[in-house]
C-alpha positions in Angstrom: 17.8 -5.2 -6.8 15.6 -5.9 -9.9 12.6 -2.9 -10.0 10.4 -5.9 -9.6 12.0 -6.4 -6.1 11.5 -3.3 -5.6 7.8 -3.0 -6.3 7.0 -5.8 -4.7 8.8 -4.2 -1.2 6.7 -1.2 -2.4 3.4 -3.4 -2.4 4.2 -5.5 1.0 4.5 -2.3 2.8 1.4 -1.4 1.8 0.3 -4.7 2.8 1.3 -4.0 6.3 -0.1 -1.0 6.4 -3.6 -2.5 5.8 -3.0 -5.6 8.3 -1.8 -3.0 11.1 -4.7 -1.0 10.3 -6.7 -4.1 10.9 -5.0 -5.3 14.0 -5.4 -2.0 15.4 -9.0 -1.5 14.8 -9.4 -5.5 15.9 -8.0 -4.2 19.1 -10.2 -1.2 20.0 -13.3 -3.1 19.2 -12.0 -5.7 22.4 -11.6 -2.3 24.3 -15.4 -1.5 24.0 -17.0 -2.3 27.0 -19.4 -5.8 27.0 -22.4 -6.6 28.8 -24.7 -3.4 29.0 -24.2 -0.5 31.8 -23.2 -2.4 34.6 -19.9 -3.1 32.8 -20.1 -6.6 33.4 -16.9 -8.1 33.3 -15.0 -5.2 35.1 -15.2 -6.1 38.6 -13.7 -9.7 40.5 -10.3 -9.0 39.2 -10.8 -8.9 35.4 -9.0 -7.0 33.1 -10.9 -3.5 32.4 -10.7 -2.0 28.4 -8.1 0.7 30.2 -5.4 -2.0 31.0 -4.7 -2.4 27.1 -4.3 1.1 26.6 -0.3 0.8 27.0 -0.2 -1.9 23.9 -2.7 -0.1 22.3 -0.2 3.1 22.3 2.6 1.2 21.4 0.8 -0.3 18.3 -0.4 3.1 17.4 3.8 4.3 17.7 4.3 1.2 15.3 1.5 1.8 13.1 2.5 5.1 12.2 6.2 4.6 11.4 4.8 1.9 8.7 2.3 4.5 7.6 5.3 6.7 7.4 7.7 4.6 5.4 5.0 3.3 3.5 4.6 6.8 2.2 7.8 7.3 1.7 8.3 4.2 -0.8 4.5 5.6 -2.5 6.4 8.5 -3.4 9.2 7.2 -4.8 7.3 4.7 -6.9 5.1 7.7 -7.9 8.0 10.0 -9.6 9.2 6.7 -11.0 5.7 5.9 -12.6 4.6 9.5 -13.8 7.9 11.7 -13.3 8.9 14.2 -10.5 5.9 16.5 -12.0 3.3 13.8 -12.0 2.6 14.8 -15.6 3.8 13.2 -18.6 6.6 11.5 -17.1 8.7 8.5 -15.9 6.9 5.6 -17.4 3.9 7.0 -18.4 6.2 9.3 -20.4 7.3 7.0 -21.9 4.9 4.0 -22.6 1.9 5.4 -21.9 -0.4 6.0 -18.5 -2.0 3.0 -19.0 1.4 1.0 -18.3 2.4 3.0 -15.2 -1.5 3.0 -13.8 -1.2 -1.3 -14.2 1.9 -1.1 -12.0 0.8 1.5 -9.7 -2.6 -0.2 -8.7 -1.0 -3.6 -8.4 2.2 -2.2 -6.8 1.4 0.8 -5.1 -2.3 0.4 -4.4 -1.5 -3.4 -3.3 -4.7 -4.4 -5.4 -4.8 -8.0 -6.9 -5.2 -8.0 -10.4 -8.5 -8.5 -10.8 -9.3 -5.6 -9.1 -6.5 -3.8 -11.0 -8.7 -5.1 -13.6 -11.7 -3.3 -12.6 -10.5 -0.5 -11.6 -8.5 -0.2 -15.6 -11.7 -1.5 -17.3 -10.7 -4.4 -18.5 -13.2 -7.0 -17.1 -11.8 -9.3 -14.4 -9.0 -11.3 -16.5 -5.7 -10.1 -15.0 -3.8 -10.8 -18.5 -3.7 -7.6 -20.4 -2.6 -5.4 -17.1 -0.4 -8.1 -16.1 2.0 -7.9 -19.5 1.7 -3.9 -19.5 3.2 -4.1 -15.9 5.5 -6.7 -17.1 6.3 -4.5 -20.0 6.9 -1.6 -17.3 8.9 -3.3 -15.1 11.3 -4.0 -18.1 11.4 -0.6 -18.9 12.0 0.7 -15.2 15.1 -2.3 -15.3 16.2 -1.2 -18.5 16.7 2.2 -18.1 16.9 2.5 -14.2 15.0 4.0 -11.2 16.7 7.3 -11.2 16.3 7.6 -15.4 12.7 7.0 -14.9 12.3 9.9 -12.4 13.6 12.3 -14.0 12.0 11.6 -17.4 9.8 14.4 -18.4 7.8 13.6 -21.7 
């Protein structure tokens, strides 16, 4: 697996992470009760907010495992980016911060690269964090995953 692979299953769990988050919270707004105090809809065999509690549990029990293994891959992607210390290590040890904060906000973050962008102050046009990541990814392929780690600058 290329590290781009890699980062990219880093990103999508991220991803998931957001649109379970979503789905969940979509699903406890339909449990709110509707129509005022009498609760409306509740009586002449309707379903009550209650009856969705089961699925709501079992999205919670699902939600949490991606929460989980989305951390898990954060992690890794972390000591790869900055070293097992955080400081002066892995790729930013070796290129520079600026190439391992490019790949962690697009990667990590999951942010599109304008925001990635924004958030590195370069305006809105994706280029210039596009070829550091590019350049970091290289790097990361180059000299491996586990090299990267356990770089300390």
């Amino acid at each position: 697996m290329t590290a781009r692979e890699w980062l990219e299953g880093v990103r999508a769990a991220q991803l998931a992470v957001t649109a379970a988050r979503e789905a969940h919270d979509a699903a406890l707004e339909r449990m709110q009760p509707r129509g005022g105090m009498g609760g409306g809809s509740h009586g002449s065999g309707g379903h009550g907010p209650m009856d969705s509690m089961p699925a709501l549990i079992d999205r919670e029990a699902d939600y949490y495992r991606l929460v989980l293994d989305a951390r898990r891959l954060a992690l890794d992607a972390t000591d790869v980016l900055y070293g097992r210390c955080g400081v002066n290590g892995g790729i930013a040890g070796i290129l520079g911060e600026r190439y391992a904060d490019a790949v962690y906000l697009r990667y990590v973050e999951a942010l599109d690269w304008r925001e990635v962008c924004g958030r590195m102050g370069y305006g809105t046009d994706g280029k210039y964090p596009q070829s550091l990541a590019r350049r970091a990814v290289a790097e990361i392929d180059s000299r491996g995953l586990a090299a990267c780690r356990s770089f300390a600058g």
